[in-house]
C-alpha positions as CSV (number, residue, x, y, z in Angstrom):
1,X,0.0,0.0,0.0
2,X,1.6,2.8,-1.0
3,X,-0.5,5.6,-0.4
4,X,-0.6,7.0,3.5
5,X,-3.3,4.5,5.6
6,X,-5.0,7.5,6.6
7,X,-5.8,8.8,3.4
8,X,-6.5,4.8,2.2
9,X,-8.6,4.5,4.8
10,X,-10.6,7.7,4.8
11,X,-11.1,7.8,0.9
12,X,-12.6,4.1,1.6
13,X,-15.2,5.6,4.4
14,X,-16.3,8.0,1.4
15,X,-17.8,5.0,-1.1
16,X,-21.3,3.6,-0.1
17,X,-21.6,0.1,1.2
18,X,-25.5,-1.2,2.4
19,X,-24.4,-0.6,6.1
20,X,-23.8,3.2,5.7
21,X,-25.9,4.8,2.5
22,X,-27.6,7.1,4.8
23,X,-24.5,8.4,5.8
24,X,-23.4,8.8,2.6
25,X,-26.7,10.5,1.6
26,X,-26.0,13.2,4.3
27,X,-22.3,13.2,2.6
28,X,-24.3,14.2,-1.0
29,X,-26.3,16.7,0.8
30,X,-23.1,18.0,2.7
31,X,-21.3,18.5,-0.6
32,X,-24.8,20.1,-2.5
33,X,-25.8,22.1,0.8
34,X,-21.4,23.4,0.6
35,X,-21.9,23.7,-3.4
36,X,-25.2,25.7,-3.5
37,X,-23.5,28.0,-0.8
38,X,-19.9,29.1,-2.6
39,X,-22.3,29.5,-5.5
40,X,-24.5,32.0,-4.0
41,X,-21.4,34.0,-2.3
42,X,-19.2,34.1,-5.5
43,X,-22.6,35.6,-7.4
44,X,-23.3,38.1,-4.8
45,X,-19.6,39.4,-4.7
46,X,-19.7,39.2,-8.4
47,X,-23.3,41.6,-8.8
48,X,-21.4,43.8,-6.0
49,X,-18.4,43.8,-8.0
50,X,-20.2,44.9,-10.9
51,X,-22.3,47.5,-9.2
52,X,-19.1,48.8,-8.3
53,X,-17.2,48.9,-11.1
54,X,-20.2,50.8,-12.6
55,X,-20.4,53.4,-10.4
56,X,-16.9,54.0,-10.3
57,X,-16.9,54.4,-14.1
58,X,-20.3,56.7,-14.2
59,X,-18.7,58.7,-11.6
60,X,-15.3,59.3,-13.1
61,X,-17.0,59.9,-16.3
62,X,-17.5,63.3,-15.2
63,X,-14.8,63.8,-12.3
64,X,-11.9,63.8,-12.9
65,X,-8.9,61.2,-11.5
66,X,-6.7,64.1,-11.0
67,X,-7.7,67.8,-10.8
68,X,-5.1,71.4,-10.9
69,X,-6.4,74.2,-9.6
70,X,-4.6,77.6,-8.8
71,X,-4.8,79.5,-5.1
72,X,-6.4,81.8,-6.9
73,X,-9.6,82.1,-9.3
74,X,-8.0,80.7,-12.4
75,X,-4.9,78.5,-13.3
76,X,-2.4,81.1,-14.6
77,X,0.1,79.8,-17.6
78,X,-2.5,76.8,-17.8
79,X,-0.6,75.4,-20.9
80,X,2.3,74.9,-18.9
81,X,0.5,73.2,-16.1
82,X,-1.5,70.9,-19.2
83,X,2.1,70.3,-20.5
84,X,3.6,69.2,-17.1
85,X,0.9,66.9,-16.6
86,X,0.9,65.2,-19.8
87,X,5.0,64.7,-19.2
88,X,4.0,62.4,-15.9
89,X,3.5,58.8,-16.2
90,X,-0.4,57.5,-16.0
91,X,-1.3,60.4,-17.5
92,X,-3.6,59.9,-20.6
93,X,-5.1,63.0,-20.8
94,X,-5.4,67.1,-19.6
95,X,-8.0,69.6,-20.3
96,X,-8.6,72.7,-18.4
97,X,-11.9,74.1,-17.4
98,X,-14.3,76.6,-16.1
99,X,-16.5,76.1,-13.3
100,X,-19.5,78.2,-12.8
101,X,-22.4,78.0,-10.0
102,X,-25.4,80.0,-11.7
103,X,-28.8,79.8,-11.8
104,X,-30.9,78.5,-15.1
105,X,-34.4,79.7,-15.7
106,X,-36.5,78.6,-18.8
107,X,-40.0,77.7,-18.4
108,X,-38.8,76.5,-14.4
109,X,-36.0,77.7,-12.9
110,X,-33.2,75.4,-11.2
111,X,-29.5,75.8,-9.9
112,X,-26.5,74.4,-12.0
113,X,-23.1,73.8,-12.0
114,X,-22.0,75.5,-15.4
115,X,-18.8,73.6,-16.5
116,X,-16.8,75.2,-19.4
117,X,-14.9,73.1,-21.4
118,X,-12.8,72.9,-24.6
119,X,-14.9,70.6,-26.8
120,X,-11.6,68.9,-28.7
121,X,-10.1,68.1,-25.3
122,X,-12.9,67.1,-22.9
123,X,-13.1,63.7,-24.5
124,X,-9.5,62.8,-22.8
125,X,-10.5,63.5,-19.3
126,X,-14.3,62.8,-19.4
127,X,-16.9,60.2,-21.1
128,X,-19.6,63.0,-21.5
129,X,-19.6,62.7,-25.5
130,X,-20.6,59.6,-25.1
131,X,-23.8,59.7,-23.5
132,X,-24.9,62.4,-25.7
133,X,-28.8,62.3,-26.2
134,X,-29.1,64.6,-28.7
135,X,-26.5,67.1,-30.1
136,X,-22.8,67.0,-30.3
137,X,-20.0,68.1,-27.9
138,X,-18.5,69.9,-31.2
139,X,-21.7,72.3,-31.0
140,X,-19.6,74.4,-28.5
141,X,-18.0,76.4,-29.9
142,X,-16.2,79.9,-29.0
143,X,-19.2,82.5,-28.8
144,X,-21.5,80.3,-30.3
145,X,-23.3,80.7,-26.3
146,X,-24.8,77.1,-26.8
147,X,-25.4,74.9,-23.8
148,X,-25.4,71.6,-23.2
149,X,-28.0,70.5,-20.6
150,X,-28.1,66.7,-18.4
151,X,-31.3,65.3,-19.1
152,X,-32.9,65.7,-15.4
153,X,-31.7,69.0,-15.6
154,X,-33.8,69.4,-19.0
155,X,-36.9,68.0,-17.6
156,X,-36.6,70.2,-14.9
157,X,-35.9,73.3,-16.5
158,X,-38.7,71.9,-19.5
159,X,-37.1,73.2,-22.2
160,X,-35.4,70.6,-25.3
161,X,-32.6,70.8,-28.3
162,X,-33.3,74.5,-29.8
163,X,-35.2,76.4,-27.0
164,X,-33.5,78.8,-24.9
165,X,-32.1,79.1,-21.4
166,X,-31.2,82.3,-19.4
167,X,-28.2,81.9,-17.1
168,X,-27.6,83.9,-14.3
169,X,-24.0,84.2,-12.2
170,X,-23.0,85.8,-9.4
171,X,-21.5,88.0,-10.6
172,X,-23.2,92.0,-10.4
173,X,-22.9,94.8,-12.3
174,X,-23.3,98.4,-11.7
175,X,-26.0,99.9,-13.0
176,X,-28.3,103.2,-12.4
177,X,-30.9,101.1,-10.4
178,X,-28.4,99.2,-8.3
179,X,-26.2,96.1,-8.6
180,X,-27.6,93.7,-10.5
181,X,-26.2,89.9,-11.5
182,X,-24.7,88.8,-14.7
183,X,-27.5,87.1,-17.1
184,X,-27.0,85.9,-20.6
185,X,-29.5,83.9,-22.9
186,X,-28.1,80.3,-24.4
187,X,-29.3,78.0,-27.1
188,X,-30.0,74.6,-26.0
189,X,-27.7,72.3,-28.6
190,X,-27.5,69.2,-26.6
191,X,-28.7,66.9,-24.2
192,X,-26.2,64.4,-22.4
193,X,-27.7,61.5,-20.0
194,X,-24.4,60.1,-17.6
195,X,-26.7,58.2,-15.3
196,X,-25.9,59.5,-11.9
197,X,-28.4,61.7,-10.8
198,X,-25.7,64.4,-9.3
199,X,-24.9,65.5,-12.8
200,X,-27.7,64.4,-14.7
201,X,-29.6,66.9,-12.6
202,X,-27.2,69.4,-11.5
203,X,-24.7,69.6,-14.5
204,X,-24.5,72.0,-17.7
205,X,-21.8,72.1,-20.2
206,X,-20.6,75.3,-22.5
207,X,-17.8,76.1,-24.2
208,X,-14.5,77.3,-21.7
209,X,-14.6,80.9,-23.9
210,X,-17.8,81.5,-23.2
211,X,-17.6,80.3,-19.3
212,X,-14.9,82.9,-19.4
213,X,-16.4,86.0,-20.5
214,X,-20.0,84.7,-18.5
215,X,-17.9,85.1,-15.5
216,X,-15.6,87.7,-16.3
217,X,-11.8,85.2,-16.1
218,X,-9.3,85.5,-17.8
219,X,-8.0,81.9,-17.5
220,X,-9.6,78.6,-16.3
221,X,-10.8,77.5,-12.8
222,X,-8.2,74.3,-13.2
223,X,-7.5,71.6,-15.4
224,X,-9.0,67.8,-15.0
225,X,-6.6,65.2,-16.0
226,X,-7.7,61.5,-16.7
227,X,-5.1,58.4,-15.7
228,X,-4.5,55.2,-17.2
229,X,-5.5,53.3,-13.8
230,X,-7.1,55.3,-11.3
231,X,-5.3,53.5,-8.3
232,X,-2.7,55.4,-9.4
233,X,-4.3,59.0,-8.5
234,X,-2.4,59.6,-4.9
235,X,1.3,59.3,-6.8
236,X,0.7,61.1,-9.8
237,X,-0.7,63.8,-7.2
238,X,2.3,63.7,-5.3
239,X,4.3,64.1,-8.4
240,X,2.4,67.0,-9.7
241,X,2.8,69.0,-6.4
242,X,6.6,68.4,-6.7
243,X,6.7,69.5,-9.8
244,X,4.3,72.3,-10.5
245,X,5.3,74.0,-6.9
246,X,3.4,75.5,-4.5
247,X,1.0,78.2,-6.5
248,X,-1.1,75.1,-7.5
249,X,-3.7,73.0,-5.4
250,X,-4.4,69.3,-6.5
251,X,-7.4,66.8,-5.8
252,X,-7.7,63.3,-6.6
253,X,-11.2,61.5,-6.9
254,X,-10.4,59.6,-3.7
255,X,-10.6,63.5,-1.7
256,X,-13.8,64.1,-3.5
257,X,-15.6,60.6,-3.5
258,X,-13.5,59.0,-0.4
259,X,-16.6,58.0,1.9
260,X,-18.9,57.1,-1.6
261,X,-16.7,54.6,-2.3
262,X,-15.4,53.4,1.2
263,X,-19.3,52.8,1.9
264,X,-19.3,50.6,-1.1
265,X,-16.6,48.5,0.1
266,X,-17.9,48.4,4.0
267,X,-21.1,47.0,2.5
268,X,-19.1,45.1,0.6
269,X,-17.0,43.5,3.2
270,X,-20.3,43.0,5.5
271,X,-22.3,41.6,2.6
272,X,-19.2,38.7,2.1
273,X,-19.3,38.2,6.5
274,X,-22.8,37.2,6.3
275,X,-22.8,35.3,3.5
276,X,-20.0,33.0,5.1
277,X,-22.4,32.7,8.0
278,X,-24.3,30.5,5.3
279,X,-21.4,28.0,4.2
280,X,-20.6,28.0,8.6
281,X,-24.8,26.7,8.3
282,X,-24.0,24.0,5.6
283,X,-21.3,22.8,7.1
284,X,-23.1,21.6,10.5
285,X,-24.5,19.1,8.0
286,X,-20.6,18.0,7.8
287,X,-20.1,17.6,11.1
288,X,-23.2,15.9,11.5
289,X,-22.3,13.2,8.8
290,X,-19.1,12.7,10.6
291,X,-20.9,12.2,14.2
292,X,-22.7,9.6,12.3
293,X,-19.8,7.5,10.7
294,X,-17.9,7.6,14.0
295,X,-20.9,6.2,15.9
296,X,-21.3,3.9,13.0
297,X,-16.8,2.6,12.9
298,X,-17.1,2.3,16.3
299,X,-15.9,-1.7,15.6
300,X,-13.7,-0.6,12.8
301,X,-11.8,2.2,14.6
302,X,-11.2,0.1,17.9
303,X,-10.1,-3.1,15.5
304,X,-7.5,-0.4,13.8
305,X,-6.2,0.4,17.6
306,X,-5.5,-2.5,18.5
307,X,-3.5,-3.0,15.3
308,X,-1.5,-0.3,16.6
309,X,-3.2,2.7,14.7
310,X,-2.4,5.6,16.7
311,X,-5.0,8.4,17.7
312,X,-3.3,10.7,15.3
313,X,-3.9,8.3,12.5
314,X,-8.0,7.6,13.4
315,X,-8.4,11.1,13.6
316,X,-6.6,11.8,9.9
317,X,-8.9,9.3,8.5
318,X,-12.2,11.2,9.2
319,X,-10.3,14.2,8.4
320,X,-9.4,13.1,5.2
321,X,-13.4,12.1,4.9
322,X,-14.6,15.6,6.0
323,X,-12.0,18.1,4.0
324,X,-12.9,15.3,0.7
325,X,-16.3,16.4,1.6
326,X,-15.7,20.2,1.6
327,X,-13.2,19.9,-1.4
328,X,-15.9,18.7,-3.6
329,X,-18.5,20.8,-2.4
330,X,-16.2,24.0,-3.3
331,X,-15.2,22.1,-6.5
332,X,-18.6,22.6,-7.8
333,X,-19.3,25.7,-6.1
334,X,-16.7,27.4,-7.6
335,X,-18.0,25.9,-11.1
336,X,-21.6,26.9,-10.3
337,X,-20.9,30.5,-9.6
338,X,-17.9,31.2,-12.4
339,X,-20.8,30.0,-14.7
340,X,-23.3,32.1,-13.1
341,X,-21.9,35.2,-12.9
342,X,-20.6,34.8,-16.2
343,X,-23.9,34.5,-17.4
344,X,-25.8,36.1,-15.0
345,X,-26.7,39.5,-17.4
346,X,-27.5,37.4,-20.0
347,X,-30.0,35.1,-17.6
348,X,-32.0,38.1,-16.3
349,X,-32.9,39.1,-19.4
350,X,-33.9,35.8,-20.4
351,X,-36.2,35.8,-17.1
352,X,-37.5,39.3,-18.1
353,X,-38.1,38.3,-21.5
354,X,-39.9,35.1,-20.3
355,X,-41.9,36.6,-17.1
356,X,-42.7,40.2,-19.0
357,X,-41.4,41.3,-15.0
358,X,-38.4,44.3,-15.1
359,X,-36.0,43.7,-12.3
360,X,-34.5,47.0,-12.3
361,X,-36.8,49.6,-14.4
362,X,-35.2,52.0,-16.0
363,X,-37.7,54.6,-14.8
364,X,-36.8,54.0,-11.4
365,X,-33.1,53.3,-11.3
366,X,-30.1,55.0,-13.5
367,X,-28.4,51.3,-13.9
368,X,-31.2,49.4,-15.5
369,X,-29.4,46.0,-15.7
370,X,-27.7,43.9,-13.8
371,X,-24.0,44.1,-13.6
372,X,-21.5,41.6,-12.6
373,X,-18.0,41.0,-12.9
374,X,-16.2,37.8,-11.5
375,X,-12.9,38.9,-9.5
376,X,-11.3,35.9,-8.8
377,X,-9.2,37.0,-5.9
378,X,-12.6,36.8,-4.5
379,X,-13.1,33.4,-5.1
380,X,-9.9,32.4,-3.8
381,X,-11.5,34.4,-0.4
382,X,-14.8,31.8,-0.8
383,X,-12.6,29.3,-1.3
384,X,-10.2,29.8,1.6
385,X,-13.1,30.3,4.2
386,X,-15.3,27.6,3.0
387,X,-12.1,25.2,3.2
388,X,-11.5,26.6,6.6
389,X,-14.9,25.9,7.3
390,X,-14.6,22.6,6.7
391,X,-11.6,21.4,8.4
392,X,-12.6,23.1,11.7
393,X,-16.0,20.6,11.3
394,X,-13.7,17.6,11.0
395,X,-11.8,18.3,14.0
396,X,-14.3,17.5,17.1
397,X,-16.1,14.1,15.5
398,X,-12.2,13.1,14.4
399,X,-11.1,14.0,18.1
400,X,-14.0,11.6,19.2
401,X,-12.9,8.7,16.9
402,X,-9.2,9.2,18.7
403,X,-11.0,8.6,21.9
404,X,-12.7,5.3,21.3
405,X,-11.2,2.9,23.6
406,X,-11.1,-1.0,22.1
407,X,-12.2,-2.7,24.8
408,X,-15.3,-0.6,25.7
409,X,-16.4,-0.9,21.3
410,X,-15.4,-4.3,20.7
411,X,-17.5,-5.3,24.3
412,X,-20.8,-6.4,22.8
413,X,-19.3,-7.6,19.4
């Protein structure tokens, strides 16, 4: 026998024989009840994942990873500051802009933040021209005074493509009946739809010229820069402050959205605790098996002692059983829920197709369907715990089968 008598022994207690096949049905229930559970945590992480991942990227498609901004009101010698930037590694892209609160007023009126941007460069930094409704990001142009509206914003204000839109600053003029603020008329040339409600109801876009003169600059506000990986933000920060000196202020997104996202990966982090609580329930079915097959080897294990089997070795051989157990329970778990989260887009809209029921309604919610992305370094987490799991259940009813004592099991044989 070449194989250890542990494992020889152990992998033998895991085939059915007429003595012990309800044993070995609570063995197949251990491994589906271990199975079904992996599955379920590796699709949950997998839907949070995804909700993540598309947040994150709705989010930085209109902030910035990186944003330069000057002590004072505008960025002076911005095209040195663009220039700098671009030199630094990560960097795929600068743009400056202008940043305007103001007040719209069509047929309603509602507050905006005014962002004034260079058309040719605001692709590199941002994915607004690409959730254009109507219109293009090229209709800004230098004194053209065209706006660019989010589509809440829109509604709000009830106007569409073509009417006209009265902006208002804070900025006051003097005038024979008092100071009064700063109002031009714009031309609505385009309606953009991000799906986040902060900018899709609080954000309007016009050309950086026009911002300008609208507020009275000279310059812009700051300049947005987009990275290559986002994780990346803090160092290319700390570069930029070394090298652009101490007349310029810089923000990553991680200043801006810090607690959005830490929440996310709190609720996260909970979500994954309780969900082990699950695979901790289907393995008491484990250690109930192995209670069973102890009670059942009584003869067996004593027979084994007196061969000179040591404790150590009987209680290796209902280890072996249990972690064989909880190895082919994550086998197919891990299966399962690769091929369910894979899939799992394509599947609810198979259901919704089928039922004529919307999970997530686009009328109601900004992400209408059901992300997921499969990170495996969380299923090496499920996969850890779950085998964890299962080797603490093997310890107590293999520390019983150590203390069977021959003479006391082999007594009424």
């Amino acid at each position: 026998m070449f194989r250890p008598l542990e494992l020889f022994v152990g992998l033998r207690y895991t085939r059915a024989k007429r003595r012990n096949q309800f044993i070995s049905f609570i063995s197949t229930v251990s491994i589906v009840c271990i199975a079904i559970s992996v599955t379920a945590l590796i699709t949950v992480m997998s839907v949070m994942n995804g909700f993540d991942a598309e947040l994150r990227t709705r989010i930085l498609g209109a902030v910035s990873h990186v944003t330069v901004s000057g002590i004072d009101e505008t960025v002076q010698d911005w095209q040195k500051a663009v220039a700098t930037a671009r030199s630094i590694g990560h960097v795929k892209g600068a743009a400056p802009y202008v940043e305007i609160q103001a007040f719209l007023q069509a047929r309603r009126s509602s507050g905006a933040l005014i962002r004034g941007v260079v058309p040719s460069m605001e692709p590199d930094v941002s994915d607004l021209d690409r959730h254009m409704v109507e219109g293009k990001m090229t209709d800004l142009t230098d004194r053209s005074w065209n706006i660019i509206l989010g589509r809440e914003l829109a509604l709000t204000l009830g106007v569409q493509k073509g009417d006209k839109v009265t902006v208002v600053v804070p900025q006051f003029t003097a005038t024979p009946m008092g100071a009064v603020p700063k109002l031009r008329s714009f031309t609505v040339s385009g309606i953009f739809e991000l799906g986040m409600q902060e900018y899709d109801a609080n954000l309007a876009l016009i050309s950086m010229g026009d911002a300008e003169r609208l507020n009275g600059f000279d310059g812009p506000t700051g300049i947005r820069l987009k990275l290559d990986d986002m994780r990346e933000a803090f160092p290319v920060a700390q570069e930029l402050v070394n090298k652009l000196g101490q007349s310029y202020r810089v923000e990553t997104w991680m200043d801006t959205h810090a607690n959005f996202f830490r929440a996310i990966d709190m609720e996260k982090k909970v979500m994954f605790i309780i969900l082990s609580l699950i695979i901790l329930v289907a393995v008491i079915n484990l250690i109930s098996m192995l209670m069973m097959l102890v009670t059942d080897k009584q003869a067996d294990i004593a027979i084994l002692r007196t061969l000179g089997s040591t404790p150590r070795s009987i209680m290796g051989m209902f280890m072996v059983q249990g972690v064989l157990v909880g190895v082919v329970g994550i086998g197919f778990g891990v299966a399962l829920g690769a091929l369910l989260s894979y899939n799992l887009p394509a599947l609810v809209k198979w259901i919704e197709h089928v039922t004529g029921q919307t999970f997530l309604s686009p009328d109601v919610y900004y992400i209408s369907e059901l992300p997921s992305q499969l990170l495996w370094s969380d299923v090496g987490w499920v996969v850890l715990v779950t085998f964890i799991f299962s080797l603490l259940a093997t310890l107590y009813p293999a520390w019983r089968a150590s203390r069977t004592q021959p003479a006391q099991a082999l007594r009424y044989e």
